[in-house]
Biopython code that builds the backbone (N, CA, C, O; Angstrom):
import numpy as np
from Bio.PDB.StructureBuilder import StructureBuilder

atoms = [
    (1, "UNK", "N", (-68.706, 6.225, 13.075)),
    (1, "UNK", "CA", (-68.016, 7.509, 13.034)),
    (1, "UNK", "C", (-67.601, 7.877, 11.615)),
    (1, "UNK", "O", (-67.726, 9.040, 11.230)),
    (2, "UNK", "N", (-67.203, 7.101, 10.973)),
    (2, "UNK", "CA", (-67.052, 7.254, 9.264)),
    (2, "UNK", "C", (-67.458, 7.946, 8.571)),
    (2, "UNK", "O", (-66.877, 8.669, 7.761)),
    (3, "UNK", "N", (-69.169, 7.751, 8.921)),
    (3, "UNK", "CA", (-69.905, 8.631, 8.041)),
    (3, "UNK", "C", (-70.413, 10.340, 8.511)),
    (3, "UNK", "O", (-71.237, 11.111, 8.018)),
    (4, "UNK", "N", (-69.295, 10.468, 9.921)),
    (4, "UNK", "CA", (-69.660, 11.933, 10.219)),
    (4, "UNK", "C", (-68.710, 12.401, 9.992)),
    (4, "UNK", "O", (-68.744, 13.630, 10.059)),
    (5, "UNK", "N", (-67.944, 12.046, 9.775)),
    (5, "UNK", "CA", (-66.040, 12.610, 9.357)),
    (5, "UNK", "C", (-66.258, 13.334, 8.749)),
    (5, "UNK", "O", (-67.332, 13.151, 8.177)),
    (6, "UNK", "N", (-65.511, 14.663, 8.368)),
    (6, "UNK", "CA", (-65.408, 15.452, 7.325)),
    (6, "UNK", "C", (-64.138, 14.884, 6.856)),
    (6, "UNK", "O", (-63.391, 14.067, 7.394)),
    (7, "UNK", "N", (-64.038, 15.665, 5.429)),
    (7, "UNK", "CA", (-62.729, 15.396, 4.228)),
    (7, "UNK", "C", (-62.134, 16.325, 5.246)),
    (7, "UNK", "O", (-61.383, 15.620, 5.920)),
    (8, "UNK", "N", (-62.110, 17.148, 5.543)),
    (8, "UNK", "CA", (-61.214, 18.124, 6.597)),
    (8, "UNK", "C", (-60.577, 17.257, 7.956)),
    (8, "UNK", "O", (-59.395, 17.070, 8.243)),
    (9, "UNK", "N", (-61.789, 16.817, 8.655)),
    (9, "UNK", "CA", (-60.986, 16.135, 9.469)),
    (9, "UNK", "C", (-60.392, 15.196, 9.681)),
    (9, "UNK", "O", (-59.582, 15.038, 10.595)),
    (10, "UNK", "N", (-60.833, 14.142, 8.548)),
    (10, "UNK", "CA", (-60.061, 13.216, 7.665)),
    (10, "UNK", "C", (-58.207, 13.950, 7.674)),
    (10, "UNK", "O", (-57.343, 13.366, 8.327)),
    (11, "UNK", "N", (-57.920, 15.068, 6.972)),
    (11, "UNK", "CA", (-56.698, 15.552, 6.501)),
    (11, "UNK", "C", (-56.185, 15.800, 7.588)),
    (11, "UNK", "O", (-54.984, 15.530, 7.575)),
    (12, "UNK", "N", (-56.639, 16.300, 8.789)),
    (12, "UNK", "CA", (-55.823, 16.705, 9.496)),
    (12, "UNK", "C", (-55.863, 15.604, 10.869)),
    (12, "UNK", "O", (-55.293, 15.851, 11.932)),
    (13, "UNK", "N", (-56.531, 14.554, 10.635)),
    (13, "UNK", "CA", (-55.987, 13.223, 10.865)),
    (13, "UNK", "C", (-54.750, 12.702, 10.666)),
    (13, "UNK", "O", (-53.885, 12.335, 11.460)),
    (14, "UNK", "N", (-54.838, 12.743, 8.702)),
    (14, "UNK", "CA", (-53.551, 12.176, 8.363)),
    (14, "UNK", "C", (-52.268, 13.328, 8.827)),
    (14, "UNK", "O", (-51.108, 12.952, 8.993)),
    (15, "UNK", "N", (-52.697, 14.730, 8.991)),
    (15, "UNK", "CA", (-51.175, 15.172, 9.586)),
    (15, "UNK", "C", (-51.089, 14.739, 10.974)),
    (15, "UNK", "O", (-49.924, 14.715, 11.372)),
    (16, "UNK", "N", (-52.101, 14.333, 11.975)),
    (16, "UNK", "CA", (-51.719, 14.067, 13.139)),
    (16, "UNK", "C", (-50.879, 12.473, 13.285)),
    (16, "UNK", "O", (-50.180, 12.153, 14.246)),
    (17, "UNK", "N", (-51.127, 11.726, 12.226)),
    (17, "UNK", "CA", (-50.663, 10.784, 11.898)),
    (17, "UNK", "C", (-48.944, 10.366, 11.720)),
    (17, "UNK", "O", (-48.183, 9.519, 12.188)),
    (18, "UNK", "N", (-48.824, 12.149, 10.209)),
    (18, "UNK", "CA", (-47.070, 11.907, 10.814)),
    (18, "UNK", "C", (-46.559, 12.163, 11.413)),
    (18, "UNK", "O", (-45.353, 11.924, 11.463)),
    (19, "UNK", "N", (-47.508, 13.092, 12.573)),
    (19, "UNK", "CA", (-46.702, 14.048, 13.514)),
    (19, "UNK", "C", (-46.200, 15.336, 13.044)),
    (19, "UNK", "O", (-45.069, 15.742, 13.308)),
    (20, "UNK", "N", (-47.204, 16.082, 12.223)),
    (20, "UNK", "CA", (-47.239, 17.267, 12.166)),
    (20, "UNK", "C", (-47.845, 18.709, 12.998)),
    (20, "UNK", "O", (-47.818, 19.935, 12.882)),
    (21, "UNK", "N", (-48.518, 17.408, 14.097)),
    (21, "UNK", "CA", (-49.924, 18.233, 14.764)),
    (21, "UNK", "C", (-49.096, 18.335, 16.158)),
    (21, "UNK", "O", (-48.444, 17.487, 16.767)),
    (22, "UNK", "N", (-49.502, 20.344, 16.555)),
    (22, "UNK", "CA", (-49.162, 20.184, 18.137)),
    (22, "UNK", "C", (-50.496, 20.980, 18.433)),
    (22, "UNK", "O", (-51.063, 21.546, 17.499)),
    (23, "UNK", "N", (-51.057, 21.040, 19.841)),
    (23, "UNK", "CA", (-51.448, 22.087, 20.643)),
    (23, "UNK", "C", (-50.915, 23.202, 20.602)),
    (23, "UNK", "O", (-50.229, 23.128, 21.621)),
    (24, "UNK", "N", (-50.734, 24.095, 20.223)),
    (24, "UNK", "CA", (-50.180, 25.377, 20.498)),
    (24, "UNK", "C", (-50.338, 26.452, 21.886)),
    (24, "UNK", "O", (-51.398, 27.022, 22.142)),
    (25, "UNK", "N", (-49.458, 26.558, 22.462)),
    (25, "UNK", "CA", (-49.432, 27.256, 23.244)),
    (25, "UNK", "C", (-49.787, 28.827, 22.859)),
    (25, "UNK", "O", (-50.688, 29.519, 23.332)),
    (26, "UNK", "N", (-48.880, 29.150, 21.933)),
    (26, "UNK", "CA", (-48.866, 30.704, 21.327)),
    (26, "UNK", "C", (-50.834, 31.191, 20.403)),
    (26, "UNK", "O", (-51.413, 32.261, 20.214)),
    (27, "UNK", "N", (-51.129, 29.965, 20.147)),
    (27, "UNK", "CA", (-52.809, 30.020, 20.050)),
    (27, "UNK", "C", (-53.060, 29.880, 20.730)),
    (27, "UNK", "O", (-53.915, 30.689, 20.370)),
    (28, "UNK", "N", (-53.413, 29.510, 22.046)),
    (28, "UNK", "CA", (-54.200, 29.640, 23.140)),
    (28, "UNK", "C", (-54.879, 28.157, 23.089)),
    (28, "UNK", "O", (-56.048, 27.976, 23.431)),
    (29, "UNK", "N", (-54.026, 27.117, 22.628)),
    (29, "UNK", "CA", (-54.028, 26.080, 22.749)),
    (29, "UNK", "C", (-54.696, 25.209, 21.915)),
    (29, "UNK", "O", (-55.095, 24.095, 22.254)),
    (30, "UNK", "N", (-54.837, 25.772, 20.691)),
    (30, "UNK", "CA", (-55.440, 25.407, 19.054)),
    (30, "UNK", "C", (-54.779, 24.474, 18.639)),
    (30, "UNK", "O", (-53.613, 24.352, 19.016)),
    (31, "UNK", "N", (-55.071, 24.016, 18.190)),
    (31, "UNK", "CA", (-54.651, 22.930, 17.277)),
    (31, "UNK", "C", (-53.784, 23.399, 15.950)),
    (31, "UNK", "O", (-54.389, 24.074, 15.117)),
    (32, "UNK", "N", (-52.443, 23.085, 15.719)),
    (32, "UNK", "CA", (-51.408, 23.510, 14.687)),
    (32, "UNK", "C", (-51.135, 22.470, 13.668)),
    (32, "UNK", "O", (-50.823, 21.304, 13.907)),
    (33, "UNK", "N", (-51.273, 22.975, 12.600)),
    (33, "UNK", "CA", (-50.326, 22.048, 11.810)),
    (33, "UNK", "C", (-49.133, 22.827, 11.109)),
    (33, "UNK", "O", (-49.277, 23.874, 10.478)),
    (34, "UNK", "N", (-47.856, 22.116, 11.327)),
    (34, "UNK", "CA", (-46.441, 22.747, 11.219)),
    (34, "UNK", "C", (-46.393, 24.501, 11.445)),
    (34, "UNK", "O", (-45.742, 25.352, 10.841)),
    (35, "UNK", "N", (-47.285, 24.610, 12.478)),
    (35, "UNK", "CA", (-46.908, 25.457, 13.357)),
    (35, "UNK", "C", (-47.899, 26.567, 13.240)),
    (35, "UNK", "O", (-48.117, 27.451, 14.068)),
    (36, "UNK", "N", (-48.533, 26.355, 11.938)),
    (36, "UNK", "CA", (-50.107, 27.056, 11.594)),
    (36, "UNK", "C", (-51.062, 26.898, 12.351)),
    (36, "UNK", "O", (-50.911, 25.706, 12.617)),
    (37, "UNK", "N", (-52.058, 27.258, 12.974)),
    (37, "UNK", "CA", (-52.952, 27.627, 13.315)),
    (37, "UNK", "C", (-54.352, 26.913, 12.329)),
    (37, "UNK", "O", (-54.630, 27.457, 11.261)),
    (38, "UNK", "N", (-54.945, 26.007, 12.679)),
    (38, "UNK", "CA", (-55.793, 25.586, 11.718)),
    (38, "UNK", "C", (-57.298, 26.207, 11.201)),
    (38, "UNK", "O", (-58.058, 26.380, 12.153)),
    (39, "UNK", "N", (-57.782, 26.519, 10.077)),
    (39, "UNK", "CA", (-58.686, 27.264, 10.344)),
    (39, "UNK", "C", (-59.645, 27.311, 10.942)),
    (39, "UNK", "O", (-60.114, 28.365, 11.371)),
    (40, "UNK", "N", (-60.355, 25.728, 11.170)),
    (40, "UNK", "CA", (-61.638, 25.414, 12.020)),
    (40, "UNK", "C", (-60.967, 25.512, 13.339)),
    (40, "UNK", "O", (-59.976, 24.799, 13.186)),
    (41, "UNK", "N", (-60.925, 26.128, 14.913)),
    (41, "UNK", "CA", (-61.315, 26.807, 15.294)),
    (41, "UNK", "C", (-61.199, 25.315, 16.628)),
    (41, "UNK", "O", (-60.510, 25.123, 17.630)),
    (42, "UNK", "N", (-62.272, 24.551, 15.914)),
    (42, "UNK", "CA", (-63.366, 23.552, 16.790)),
    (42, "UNK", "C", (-62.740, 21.959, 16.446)),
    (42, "UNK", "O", (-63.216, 20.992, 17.042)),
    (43, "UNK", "N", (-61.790, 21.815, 15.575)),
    (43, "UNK", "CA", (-61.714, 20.713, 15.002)),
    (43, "UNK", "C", (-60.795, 19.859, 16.065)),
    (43, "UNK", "O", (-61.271, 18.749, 16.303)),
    (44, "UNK", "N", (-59.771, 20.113, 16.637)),
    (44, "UNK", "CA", (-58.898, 20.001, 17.682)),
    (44, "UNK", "C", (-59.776, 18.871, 18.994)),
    (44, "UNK", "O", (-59.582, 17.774, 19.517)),
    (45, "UNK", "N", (-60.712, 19.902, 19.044)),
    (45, "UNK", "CA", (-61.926, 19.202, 20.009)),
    (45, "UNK", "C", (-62.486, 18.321, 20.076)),
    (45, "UNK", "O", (-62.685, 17.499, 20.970)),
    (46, "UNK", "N", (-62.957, 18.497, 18.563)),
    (46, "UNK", "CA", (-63.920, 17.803, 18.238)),
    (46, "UNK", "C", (-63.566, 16.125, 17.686)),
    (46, "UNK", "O", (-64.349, 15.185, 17.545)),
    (47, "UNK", "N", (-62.250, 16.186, 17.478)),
    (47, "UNK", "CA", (-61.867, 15.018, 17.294)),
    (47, "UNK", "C", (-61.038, 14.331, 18.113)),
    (47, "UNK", "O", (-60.342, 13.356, 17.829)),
    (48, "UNK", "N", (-61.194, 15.102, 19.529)),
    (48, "UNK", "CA", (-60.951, 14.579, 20.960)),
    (48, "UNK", "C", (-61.809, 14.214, 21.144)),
    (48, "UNK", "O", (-61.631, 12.996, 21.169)),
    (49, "UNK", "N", (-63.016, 14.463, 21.365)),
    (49, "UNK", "CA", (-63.978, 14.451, 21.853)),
    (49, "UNK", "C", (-64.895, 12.966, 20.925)),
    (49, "UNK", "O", (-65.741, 12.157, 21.306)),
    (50, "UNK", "N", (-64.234, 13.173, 19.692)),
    (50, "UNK", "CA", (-64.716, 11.705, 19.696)),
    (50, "UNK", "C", (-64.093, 10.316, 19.433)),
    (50, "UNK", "O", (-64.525, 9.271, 18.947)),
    (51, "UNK", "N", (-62.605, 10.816, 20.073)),
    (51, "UNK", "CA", (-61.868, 9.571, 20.463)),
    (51, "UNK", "C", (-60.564, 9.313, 19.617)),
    (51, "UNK", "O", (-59.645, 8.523, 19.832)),
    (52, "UNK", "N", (-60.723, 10.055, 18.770)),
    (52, "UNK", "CA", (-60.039, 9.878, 17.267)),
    (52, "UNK", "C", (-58.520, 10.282, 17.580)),
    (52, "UNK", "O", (-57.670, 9.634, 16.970)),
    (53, "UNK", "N", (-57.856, 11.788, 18.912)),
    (53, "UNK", "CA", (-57.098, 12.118, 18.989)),
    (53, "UNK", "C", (-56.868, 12.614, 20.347)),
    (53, "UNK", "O", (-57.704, 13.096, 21.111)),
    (54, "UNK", "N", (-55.084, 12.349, 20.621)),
    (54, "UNK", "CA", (-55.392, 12.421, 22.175)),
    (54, "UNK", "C", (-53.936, 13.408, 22.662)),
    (54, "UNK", "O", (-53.095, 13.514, 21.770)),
    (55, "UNK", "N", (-53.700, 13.931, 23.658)),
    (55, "UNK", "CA", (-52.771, 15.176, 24.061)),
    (55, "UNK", "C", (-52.164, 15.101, 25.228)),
    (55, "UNK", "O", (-52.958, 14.684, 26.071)),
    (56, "UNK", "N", (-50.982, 15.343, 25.719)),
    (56, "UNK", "CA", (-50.606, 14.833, 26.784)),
    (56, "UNK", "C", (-51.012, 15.644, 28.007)),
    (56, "UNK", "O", (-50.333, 15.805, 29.022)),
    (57, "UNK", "N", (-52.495, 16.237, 27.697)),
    (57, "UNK", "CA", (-52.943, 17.072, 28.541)),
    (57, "UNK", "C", (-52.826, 18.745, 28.679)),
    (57, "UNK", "O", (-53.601, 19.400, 29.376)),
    (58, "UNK", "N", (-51.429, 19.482, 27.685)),
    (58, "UNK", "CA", (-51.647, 20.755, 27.580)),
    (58, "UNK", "C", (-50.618, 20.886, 26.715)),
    (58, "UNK", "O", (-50.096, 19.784, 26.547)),
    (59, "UNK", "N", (-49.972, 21.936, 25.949)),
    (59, "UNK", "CA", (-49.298, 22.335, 24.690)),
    (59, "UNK", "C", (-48.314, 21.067, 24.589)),
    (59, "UNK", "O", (-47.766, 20.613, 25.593)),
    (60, "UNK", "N", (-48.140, 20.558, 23.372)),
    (60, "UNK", "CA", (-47.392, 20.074, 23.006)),
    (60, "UNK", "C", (-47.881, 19.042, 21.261)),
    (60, "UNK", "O", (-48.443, 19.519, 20.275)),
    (61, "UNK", "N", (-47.379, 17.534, 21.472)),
    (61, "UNK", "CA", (-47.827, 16.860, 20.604)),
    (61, "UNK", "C", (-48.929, 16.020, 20.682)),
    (61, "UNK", "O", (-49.216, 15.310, 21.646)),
    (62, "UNK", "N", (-49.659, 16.143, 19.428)),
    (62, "UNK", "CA", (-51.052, 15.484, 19.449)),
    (62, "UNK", "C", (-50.762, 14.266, 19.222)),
    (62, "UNK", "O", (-49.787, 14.048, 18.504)),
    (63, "UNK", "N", (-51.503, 13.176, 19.753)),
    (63, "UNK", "CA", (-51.249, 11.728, 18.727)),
    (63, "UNK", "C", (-52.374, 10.891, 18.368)),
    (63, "UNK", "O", (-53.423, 11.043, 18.993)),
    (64, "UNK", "N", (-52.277, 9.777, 17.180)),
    (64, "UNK", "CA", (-53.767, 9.203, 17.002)),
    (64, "UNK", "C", (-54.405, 8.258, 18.570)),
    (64, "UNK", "O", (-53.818, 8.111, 19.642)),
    (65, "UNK", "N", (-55.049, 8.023, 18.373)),
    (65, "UNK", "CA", (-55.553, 7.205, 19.328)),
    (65, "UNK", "C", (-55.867, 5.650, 18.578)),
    (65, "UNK", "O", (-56.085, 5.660, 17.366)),
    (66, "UNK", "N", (-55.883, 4.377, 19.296)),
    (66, "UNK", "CA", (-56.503, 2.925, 18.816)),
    (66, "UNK", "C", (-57.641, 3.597, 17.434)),
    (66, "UNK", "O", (-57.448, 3.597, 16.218)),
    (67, "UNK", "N", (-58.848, 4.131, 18.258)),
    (67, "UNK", "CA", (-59.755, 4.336, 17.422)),
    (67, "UNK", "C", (-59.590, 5.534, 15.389)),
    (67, "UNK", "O", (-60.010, 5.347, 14.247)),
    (68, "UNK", "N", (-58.657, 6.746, 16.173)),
    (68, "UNK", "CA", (-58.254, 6.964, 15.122)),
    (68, "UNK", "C", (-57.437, 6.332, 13.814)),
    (68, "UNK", "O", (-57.641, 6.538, 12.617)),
    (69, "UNK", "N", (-56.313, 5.385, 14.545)),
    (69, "UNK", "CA", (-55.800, 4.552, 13.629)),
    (69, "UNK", "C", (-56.643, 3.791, 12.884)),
    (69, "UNK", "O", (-56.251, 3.374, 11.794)),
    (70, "UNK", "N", (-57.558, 3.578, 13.217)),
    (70, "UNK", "CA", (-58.861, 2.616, 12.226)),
    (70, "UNK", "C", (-59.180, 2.997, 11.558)),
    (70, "UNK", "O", (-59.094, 2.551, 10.414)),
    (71, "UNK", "N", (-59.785, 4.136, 11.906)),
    (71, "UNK", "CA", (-60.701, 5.199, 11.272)),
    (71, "UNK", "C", (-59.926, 5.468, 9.936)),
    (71, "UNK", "O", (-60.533, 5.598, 8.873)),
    (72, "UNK", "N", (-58.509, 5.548, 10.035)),
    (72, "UNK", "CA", (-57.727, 6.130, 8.919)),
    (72, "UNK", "C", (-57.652, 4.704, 8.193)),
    (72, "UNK", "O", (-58.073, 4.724, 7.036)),
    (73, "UNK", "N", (-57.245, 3.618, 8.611)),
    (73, "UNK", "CA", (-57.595, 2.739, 8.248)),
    (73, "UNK", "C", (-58.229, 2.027, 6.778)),
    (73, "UNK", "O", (-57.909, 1.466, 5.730)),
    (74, "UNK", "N", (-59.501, 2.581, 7.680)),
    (74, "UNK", "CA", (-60.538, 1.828, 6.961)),
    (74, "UNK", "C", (-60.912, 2.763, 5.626)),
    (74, "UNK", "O", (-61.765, 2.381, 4.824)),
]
sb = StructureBuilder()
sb.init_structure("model")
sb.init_model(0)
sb.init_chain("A")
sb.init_seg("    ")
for serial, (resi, resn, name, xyz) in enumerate(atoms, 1):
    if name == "N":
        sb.init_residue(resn, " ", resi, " ")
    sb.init_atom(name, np.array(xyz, "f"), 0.0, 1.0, " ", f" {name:<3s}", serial, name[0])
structure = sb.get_structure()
C-alpha cells in the first residue's frame, strides 16, 4: 500500500491521526479537517476502502485503523 499512497493522503492521515478528522454531516458526509471540507472529494473513501481509516458508521469522528498506524509508521 506504500507505494500507492499519495503525499495528500499521507497528510490527511497524519490529521486523522491527531484527531482532527470528522465525517461531516453539514457536507453530506465528506470528510473534514477542523471543520473544512477537504478538497479531494474521494479521499475519505478511498482510504476506507483500503483499510487505512475507519468511522463509527455515520457523522462524527474518523480514526486510524491497525493498518493505518503502520502505514504512518513506516
Amino acid at each position: 500500500m506504500t507505494g500507492t499512497i499519495s503525499s495528500r493522503d499521507r497528510a490527511v492521515l497524519r490529521a486523522v491521526a491527531a484527531g482532527r478528522c470528522e465525517l461531516s454531516a453539514k457536507l453530506g458526509g465528506l470528510l473534514a479537517v477542523d471543520g473544512i471540507g477537504i478538497s479531494d472529494q474521494f479521499v475519505g473513501a478511498r482510504l476506507a476502502r483500503a483499510g487505512l481509516i475507519a468511522t463509527g458508521g455515520g457523522p462524527g469522528a474518523v480514526r486510524l485503523t491497525p493498518t493505518g498506524r503502520a502505514l504512518l509508521a513506516a
